[in-house]
Every structure is written in C-alpha cells, then in structure tokens.
N, C-alpha and C positions, 0 to 999 in steps of 0.2 A: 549268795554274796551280793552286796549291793554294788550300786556302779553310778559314774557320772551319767547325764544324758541328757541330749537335748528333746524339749519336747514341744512337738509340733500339732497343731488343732487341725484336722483335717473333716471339712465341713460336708455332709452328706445330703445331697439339693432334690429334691425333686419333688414332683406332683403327686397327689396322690394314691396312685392305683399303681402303683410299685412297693407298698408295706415289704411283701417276703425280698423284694431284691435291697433292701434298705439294710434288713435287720442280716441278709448274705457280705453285704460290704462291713456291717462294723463287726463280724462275725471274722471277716478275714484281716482286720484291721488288727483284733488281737490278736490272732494266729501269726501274721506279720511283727509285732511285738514280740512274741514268744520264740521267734525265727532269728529274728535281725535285730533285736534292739540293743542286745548287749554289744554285738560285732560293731554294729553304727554307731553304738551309744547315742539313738536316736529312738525315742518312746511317741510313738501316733496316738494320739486321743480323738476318737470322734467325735464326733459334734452334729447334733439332729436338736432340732428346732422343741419338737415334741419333748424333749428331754432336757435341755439346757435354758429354757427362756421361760423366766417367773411370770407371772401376771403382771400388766403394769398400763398405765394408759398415757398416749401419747397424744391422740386429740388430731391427730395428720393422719397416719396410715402402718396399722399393724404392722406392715413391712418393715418402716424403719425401726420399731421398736424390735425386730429381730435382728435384724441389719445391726444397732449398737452393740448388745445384747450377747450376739453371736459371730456375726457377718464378719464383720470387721477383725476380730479377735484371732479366726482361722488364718492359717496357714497353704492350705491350698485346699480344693474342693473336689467331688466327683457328683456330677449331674447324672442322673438318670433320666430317661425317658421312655412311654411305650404307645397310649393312647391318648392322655391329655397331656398340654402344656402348660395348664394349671391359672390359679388363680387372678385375677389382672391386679394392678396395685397402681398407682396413682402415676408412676413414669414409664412402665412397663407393661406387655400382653404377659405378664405372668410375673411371679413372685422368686420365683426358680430360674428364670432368666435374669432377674433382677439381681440375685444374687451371685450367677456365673459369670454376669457384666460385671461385677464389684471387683471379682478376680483378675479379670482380663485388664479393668485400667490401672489396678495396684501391680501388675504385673507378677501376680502370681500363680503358684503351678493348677492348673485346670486339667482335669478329665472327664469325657463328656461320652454316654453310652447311649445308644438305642436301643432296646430288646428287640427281638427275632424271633416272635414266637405266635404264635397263633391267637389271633382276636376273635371272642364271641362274637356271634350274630347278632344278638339278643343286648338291650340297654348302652347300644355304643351312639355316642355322639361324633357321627360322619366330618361334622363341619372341626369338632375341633379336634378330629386324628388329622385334617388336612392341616391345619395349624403346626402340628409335629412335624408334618413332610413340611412343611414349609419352610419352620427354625433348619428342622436337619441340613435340608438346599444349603439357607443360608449360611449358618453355620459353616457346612463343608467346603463354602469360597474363602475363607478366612484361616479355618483352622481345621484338625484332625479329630475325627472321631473314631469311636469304634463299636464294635455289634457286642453286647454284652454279656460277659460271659464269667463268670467266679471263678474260675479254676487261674482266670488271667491277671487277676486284679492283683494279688500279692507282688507280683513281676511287676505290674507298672507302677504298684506304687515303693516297690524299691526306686526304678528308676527316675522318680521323679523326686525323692530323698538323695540319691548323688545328686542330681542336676539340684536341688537346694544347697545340698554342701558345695559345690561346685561355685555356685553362686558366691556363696558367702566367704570363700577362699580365697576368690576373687576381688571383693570388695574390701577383705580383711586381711593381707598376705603376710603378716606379721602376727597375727594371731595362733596360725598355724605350724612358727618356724619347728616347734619341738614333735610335729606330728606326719612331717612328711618322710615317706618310705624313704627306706636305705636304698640307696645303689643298686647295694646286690641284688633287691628284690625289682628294682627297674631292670635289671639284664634279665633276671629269671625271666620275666614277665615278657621280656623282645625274643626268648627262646621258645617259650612254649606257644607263642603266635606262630613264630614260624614251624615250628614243628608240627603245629596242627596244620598250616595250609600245605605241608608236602606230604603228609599223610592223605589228603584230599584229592593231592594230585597225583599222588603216588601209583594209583590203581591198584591198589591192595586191599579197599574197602570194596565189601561185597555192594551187589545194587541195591537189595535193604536196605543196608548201613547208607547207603549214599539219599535214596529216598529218605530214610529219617532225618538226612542233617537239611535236606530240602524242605519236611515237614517241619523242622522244627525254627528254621527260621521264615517260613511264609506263616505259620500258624503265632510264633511267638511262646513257644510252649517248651518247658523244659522238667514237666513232671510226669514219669510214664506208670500206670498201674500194671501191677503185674498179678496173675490167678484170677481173685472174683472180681480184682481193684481194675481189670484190665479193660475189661467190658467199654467202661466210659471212656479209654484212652482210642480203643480201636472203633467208637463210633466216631470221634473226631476225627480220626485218621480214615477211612470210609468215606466225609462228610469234602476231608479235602480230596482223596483219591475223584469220588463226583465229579469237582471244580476242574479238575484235572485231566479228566477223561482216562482215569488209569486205573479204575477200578480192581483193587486184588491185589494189586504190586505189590506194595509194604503190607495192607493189614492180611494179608492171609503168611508172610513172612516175616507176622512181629515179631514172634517169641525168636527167634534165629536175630531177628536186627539188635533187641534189647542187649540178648548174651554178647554176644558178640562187641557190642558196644561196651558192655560192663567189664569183656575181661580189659579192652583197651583202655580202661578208668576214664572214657571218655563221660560216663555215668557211673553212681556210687547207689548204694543201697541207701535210705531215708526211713522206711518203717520195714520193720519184722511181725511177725506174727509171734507169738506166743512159743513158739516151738522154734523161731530164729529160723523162719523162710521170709524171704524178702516179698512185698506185697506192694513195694511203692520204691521205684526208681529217680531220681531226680539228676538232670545235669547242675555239674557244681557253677556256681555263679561266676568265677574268673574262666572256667573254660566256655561258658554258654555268652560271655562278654566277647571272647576271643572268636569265636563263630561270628555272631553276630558283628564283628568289625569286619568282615570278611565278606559278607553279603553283596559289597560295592564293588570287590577285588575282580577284576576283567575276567582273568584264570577260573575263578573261585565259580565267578558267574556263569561262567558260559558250559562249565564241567556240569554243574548241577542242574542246568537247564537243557543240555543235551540229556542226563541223566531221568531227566522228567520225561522228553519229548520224544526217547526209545522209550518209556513203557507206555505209552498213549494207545489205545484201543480203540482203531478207527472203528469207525461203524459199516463196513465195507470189506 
C-alpha cells in the first residue's frame, strides 16, 4: 500500500579506496527504507557522485560541478575515511572534505567514520594516511566521530532522521498540530521509563542481563544474532569484554543473557528461520531510547559501572 513520505538525499563522501564500504552504506540505506520508512514516513535516497552527476563542464573545478549537481541537493551526509583523504580541489586538501565543510556551514546532519582495519604494507602512501590522522585530530576538536562499522549505521541514521524531524517541528509548530502524540501515549511513555530504571535497580537482573544493558549502551548496538547469526554478535561482545578487562563475563553467558532478556520483552524476535527458530534478536527502538536516556541517570550509572568493575579480571 502506498503511503505519504518525506524524502531525504543523504550524500555518501569519501576517497577512494573505500568502494565496498560505500556500496555497505547505501546497502543499509535501503534496508533502512524497508525498516522505517513507512513508521517515519521518511524515504532515504542515496546519493554517490559516480552515480548521480551527468557529464558537464564547468571551466573552474570538477568539485563545484558536483557540489551543484549533487552537494547541495543532499540532506545530510556520511564521510568515510581509511588511507587517503582524497583528492585536493581548488579551496580544499580534498574533495570529500569539501563536501563535509558544505554540510557543517548549511548546518546540516553529518556523519563521519574512520575504518579500523588493517593497512597493506605494500603501495601505501605514508604521507597521505598522516593526512587522515591529521583531519581525524582535527576534526575530533570540533566534532564527533566514529570507528566504522555497518551493523551501526542503520541506528545512526535513524537518529539523525528524528533529530531532522525534530528540527523541522521546531521551525514549523503549526505544521505538525494534527500529528502530535495523544496524552495517553505521553504517560505510557513516562511508565515504561520508569519501570525500566527500577528493574535495573531492582536487583532482579541477573549479572549477564546487566552486562548486556552495559554493552549495549557503550557499544550502541541493539541487534543480537542468535545460532550461526550469533558468531558476529559475540565477537563484538569479546572485542568490548578486552576494552574492559572482563573477558568471559557476558560472552561465554550470552545465550542465558539473550533468553532471559527476551522472556522480559526487554528484546523481541526480528528474523526466523524457515522452520520459525528465531536467528536475530533485536531491541525495540522505544525501549532501546528509554535505556539510552538513562545512560546520564547517577543511579543508572554507577549500578552499571560497579556492574562492569566486579567482573574485571585483574591480572594478579
């Protein structure tokens, strides 16, 4: 059935030697569509240079004929980066910075990734990966980044769809009057906060369950694999037990923390298998909001940071 929607151009920036993390963002961009677009009534179209900008000559600088073209046209952006910084163009050390500056003074929503992954030996240009540490530096005095990762990109870029409607709500308050939630669903919404942080404090959740809700707001992650899907969730979870010094905690008691969490519908079933076994767990986005507002809460904090700081595995 068809539906209203707003749709938004979300521009995909980067150098060259990131192709497969290019074609993972608009990969998850549709998957995002397929997800959320009817609930938002908000439809993401990508936007890549190689794919949207005809031939044409400008007689100045390549850049700006992409900059009319495309640049300009988006909505918000996501920068990649790993080895180069890319091209230079006539105001900028690069074409892809050029375009992320575009965002920053139109004051719109930006996301900017580094990969984490192992560089060849072999045909790397030394001087311009120090360029990349460079931008990163810079960059990280101004604004936020993050280490790159697909499995995250759907979440952020939910979040940066409210924070545009949020925007626009704001700017337009009268646009909205026929669309704002009933009452009743503002009280649901002030119960079931609280009722998740007295469950947290309750001490009724096992240490698992409590490590998870700690993984799941330092990691940012609310999709869990369960049988052969699971693999990938408990090397992430391994990856922070490391960071943590707590090796074993949660991922040797995932499958215990998942159930557990799924009979509390604090998580819901997302994919089955063919024969209706559940293979992918996901937290639902008004309870994984409701955590997440919680992260600041003193109580909240210090429970889940003791929680971390007993399972730590000195070396000693």
């Amino acid at each position: 059935m068809s539906f209203n929607a707003e749709v938004l151009r979300v521009l995909i920036a980067s150098p060259s030697d990131v192709t497969a993390e290019r074609n993972e963002i608009e990969k998850a961009i549709f998957e995002w569509n397929s997800r959320y677009a009817e609930e938002l009534q908000v439809v993401l179209l990508p936007g890549r240079w190689e794919n949207d900008v005809v031939p044409a000559y400008g007689g100045i600088d390549p850049q700006q004929i992409i900059n009319e073209q495309l640049v300009h046209k988006c909505d918000m952006v996501i920068g990649v980066f790993w080895t180069k910084l890319g091209t230079p163009t006539t105001q900028y050390s690069s074409g892809t910075l050029e375009e992320i500056n575009i965002f920053i003074e139109e004051n719109k929503e930006v996301m900017v990734y580094f990969l984490d992954k192992a560089i060849p030996r072999s045909g790397i240009n030394y001087a311009e990966l120090q360029r990349v540490d460079d931008y990163k530096a810079e960059y990280g005095k101004k604004g936020v980044y993050a280490t790159y990762d697909q499995s995250k990109i759907m979440d952020h870029l939910y979040r940066k769809v409210m924070n545009h409607k949020k925007k626009n709500e704001n700017l337009n308050p009268s646009d909205n009057d026929n669309t704002q939630p009933l009452p009743s669903k503002e009280v649901t919404k002030e119960i079931d906060e609280t009722a998740i942080k007295q469950l947290i404090l309750s001490n009724k959740l096992t240490r698992p369950e409590m490590l998870m809700l700690a993984y799941i707001i330092n990691t940012e992650t609310r999709h869990f694999g369960v049988r052969w899907k699971a693999d990938e969730t408990i090397d992430s979870i391994k990856q922070w037990e490391e960071n943590e010094l707590i090796t074993g905690a949660l991922s040797n008691n995932y499958d215990k923390a998942i159930t557990n969490l799924a009979d509390r519908e604090l998580i819901e079933a997302t994919e089955e298998t063919s024969h209706g076994n559940v293979r992918l767990y996901s937290m639902p986005l008004n309870i994984y909001d409701h955590i997440w507002s919680l992260k600041d809460d003193d109580d909240i904090k210090a429970k889940l940071e003791k929680i971390v700081l007993d399972a730590v595995e000195l070396p000693f």
